[in-house]
C-alpha positions in Angstrom: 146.3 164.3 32.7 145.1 166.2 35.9 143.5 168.7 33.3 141.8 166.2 31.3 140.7 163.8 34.2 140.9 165.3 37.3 142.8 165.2 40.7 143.9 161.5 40.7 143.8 159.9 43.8 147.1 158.5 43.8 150.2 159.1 42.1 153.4 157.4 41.7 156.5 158.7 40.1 159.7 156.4 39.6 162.6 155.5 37.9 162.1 153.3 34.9 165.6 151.6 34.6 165.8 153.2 31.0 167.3 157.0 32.1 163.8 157.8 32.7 161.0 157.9 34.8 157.6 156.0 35.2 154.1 157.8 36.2 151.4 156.1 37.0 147.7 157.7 38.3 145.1 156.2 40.1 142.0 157.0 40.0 140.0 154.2 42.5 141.2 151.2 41.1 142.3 152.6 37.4 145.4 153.7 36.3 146.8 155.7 33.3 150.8 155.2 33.2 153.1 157.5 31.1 156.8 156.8 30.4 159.3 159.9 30.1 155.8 161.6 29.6 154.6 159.7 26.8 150.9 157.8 27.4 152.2 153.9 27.8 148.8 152.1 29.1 145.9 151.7 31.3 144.2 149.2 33.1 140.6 150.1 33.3 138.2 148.2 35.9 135.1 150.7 37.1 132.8 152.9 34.4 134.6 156.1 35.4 136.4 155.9 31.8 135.2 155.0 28.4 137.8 154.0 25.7 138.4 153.4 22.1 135.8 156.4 21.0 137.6 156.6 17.8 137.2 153.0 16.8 134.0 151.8 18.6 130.6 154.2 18.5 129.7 155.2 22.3 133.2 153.6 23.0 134.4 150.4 25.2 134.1 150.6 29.0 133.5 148.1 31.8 130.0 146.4 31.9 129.7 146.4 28.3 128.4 142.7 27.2 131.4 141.2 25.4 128.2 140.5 22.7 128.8 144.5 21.5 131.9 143.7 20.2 130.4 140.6 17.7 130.0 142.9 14.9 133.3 145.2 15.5 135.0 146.0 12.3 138.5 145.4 13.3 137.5 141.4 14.1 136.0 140.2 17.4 137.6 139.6 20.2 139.7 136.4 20.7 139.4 134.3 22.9 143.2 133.6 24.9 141.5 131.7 27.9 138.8 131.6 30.2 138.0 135.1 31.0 140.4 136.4 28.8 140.3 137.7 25.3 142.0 140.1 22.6 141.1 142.8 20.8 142.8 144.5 18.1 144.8 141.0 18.4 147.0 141.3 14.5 148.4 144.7 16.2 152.0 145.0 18.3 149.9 145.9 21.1 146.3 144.1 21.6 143.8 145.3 24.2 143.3 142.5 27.0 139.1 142.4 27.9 138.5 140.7 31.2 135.1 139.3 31.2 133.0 137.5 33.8 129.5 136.1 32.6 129.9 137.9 29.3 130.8 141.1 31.0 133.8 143.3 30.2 135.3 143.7 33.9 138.5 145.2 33.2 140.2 146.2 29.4 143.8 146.6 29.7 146.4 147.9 27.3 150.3 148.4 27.6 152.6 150.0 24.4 154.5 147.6 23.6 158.4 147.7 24.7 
């Protein structure tokens, strides 16, 4: 992770309850958490990271219009609740967008357990 991204600026290392352990890496306000070293989520709320390259051209980051994604070819977001909507929403594990005035303010993700 520090290769890829960089010196975090915080770091948390725990026990996970499973015979494990939990890592989680802040960088500002976003974090990229691992379990027993595997990548388990993020929570994404500044433009320091873009993500979903693979699967959206230029990618997904916060203060992209929620409008980009009308056209997505996996299905548009849906909506959950005010502020709130799902991507990727048939899979185990949907994306969560945050959005304020049509603005993607945080995209979250967690594996699923």
């Amino acid at each position: 992770v520090i290769e890829c991204f960089g010196e975090p600026t915080e770091y948390k290392i725990y026990d996970n309850g499973l015979d494990g352990k939990g890592e989680s890496f802040f960088y500002g306000k976003n974090r990229l958490h691992f379990d027993n070293g595997v990548f388990d989520g993020f929570y994404l709320c500044t433009q320091q990271f873009v993500a979903f390259t693979n699967h959206i051209k230029g990618g997904l980051k916060v203060g992209t219009p929620l409008s980009y994604l009308n056209d997505f070819e996996f299905g548009r977001p849906l909506y959950v609740r005010e502020g709130v909507y799902e991507l990727f929403y048939e899979a185990d594990n949907p994306v969560t967008l945050i959005v304020s005035d049509g603005i993607i303010i945080g995209i979250v993700y967690s594996e699923p357990v």
